[in-house]
C-alpha positions in Angstrom: -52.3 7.2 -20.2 -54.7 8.0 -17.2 -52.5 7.7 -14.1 -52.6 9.4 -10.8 -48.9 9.6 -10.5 -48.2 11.3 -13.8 -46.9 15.1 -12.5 -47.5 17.5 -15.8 -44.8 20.0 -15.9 -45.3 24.0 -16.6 -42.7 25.4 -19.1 -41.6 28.3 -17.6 -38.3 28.9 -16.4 -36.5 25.5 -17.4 -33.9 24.7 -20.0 -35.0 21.9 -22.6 -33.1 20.2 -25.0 -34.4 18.3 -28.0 -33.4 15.0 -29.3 -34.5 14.0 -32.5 -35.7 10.4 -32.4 -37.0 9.4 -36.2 -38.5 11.2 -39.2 -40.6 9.4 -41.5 -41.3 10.3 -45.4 -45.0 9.9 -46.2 -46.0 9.9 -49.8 -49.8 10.4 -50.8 -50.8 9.1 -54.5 -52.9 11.8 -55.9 -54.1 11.7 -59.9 -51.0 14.0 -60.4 -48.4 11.9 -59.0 -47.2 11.7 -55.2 -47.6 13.9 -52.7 -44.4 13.8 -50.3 -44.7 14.9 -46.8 -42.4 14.3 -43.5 -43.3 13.1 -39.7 -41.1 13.7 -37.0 -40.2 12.1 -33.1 -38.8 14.4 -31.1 -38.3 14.0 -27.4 -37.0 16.9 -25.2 -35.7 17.0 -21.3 -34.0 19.2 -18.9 -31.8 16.4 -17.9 -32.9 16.9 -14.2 -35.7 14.5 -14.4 -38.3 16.3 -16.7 -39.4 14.6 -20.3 -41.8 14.8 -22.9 -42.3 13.6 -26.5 -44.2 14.9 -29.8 -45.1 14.0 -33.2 -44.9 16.2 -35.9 -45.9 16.6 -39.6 -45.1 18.8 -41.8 -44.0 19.3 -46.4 -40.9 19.8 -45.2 -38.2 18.2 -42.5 -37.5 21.1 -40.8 -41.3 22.2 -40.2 -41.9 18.6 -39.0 -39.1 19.1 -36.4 -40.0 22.6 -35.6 -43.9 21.2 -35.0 -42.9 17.7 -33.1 -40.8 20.3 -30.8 -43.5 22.1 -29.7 -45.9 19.6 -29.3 -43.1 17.8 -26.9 -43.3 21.0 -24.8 -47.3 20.8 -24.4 -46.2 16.9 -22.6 -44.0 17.1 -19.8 -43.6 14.9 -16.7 -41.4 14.7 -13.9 -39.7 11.5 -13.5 -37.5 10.5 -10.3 -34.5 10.2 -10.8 -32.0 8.8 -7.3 -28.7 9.4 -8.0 -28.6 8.9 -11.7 -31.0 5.6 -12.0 -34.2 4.8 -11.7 -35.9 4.0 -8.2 -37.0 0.8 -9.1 -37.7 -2.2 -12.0 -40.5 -1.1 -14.0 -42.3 -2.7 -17.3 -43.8 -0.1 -19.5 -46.7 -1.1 -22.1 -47.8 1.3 -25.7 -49.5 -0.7 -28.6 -47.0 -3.5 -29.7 -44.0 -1.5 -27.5 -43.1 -3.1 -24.4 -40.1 -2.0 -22.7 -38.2 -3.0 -19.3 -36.3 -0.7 -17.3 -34.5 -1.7 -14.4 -31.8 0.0 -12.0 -28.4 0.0 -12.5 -24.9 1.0 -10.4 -23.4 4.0 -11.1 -20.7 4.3 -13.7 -22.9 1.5 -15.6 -24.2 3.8 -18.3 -27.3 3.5 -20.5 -27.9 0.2 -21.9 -30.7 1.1 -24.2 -31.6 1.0 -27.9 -32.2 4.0 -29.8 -35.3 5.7 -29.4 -35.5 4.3 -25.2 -32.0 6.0 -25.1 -33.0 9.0 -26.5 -35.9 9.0 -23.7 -33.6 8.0 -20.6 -31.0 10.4 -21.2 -33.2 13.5 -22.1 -34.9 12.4 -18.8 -31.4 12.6 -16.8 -30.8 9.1 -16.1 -26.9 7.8 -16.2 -27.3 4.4 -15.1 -30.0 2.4 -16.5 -30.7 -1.4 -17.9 -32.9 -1.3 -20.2 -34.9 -3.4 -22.7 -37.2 -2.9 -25.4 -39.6 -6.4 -26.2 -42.5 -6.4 -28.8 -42.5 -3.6 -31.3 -39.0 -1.7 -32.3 -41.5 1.1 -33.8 -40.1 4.4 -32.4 -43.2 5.7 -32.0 -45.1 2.7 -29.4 -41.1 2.6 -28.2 -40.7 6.2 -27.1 -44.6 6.3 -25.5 -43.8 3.2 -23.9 -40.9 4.4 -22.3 -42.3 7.4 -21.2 -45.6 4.8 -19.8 -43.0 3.2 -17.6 -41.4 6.2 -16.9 -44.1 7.9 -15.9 -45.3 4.7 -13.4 -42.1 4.9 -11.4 -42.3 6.4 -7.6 -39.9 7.1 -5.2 -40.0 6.6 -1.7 -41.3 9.8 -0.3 -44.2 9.4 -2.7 -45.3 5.9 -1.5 -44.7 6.8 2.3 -47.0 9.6 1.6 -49.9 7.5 -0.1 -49.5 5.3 2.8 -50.4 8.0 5.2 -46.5 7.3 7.2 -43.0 10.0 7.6 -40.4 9.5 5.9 -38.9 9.3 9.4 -40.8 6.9 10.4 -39.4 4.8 7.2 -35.9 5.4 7.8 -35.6 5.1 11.5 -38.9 2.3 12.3 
């Protein structure tokens, strides 16, 4: 995910919550029987517009959340986020997830499946159509969510590659 947009977040002085997206049970075959271990999804937000996601894996559930936690703190990005919605229609693409996100009036809600919902609301968006095409695979979901998420610019951002005020936008 090499893009010039993407803004990585410093965890210093801002509240996350953690959403708990899927845990998997793994068993290896070993000559003296199965071996079972636990993967976790977790994605955490501030609600204000900063995300991130982790995997982790651990013998036990609560290690594997513990883990997937912290690893979610090490990927933060900042997302825009105008008045509850997302600034503009955007496809995002991970493996065999492809999901569509596109703005939505206020008072609309989420319209997401599970692990894209998880994503959008831990991200602070209200009002949001969304669609998830390809893969249902909550891991390629959640990173493809974030892809798109991460690909979305507002106007100031856009006015200021263009080398134009956002003056000069508003008012001609």
């Amino acid at each position: 995910m090499t893009n010039e947009n993407v803004k990585k977040v410093r965890l210093s002085e801002i509240e996350l919550k953690e959403k708990m997206v899927a845990v998997n049970r793994v068993a290896k075959v070993t000559k003296g029987g199965r071996t079972f271990s636990f993967s976790a999804i977790v994605v955490v937000g501030d609600g204000k517009g900063i995300v991130g996601h982790g995997l982790g894996k651990a013998s036990e559930v609560a290690d594997a959340i513990t883990k997937a936690t912290e690893d979610a703190k090490k990927n933060l990005i900042k997302v825009p986020v105008i008045r509850g919605t997302v600034p503009h229609e955007q496809v995002g693409k991970y493996g065999g997830g492809r999901v569509f996100l596109k703005p939505a009036a206020h008072g609309t809600g989420v319209i997401a499946g599970g692990a894209m919902r998880a994503v959008l609301e831990s991200a602070g968006i209200t009002d949001v159509l969304a669609k998830s095409k390809g893969s249902s695979n909550p891991h390629n979901v959640v990173k493809a969510t974030i892809n798109a998420l991460s690909n979305m610019r507002d106007a100031a951002s856009v006015a200021e590659q263009r080398g134009i005020s956002m003056n000069k936008v508003f008012n001609g």
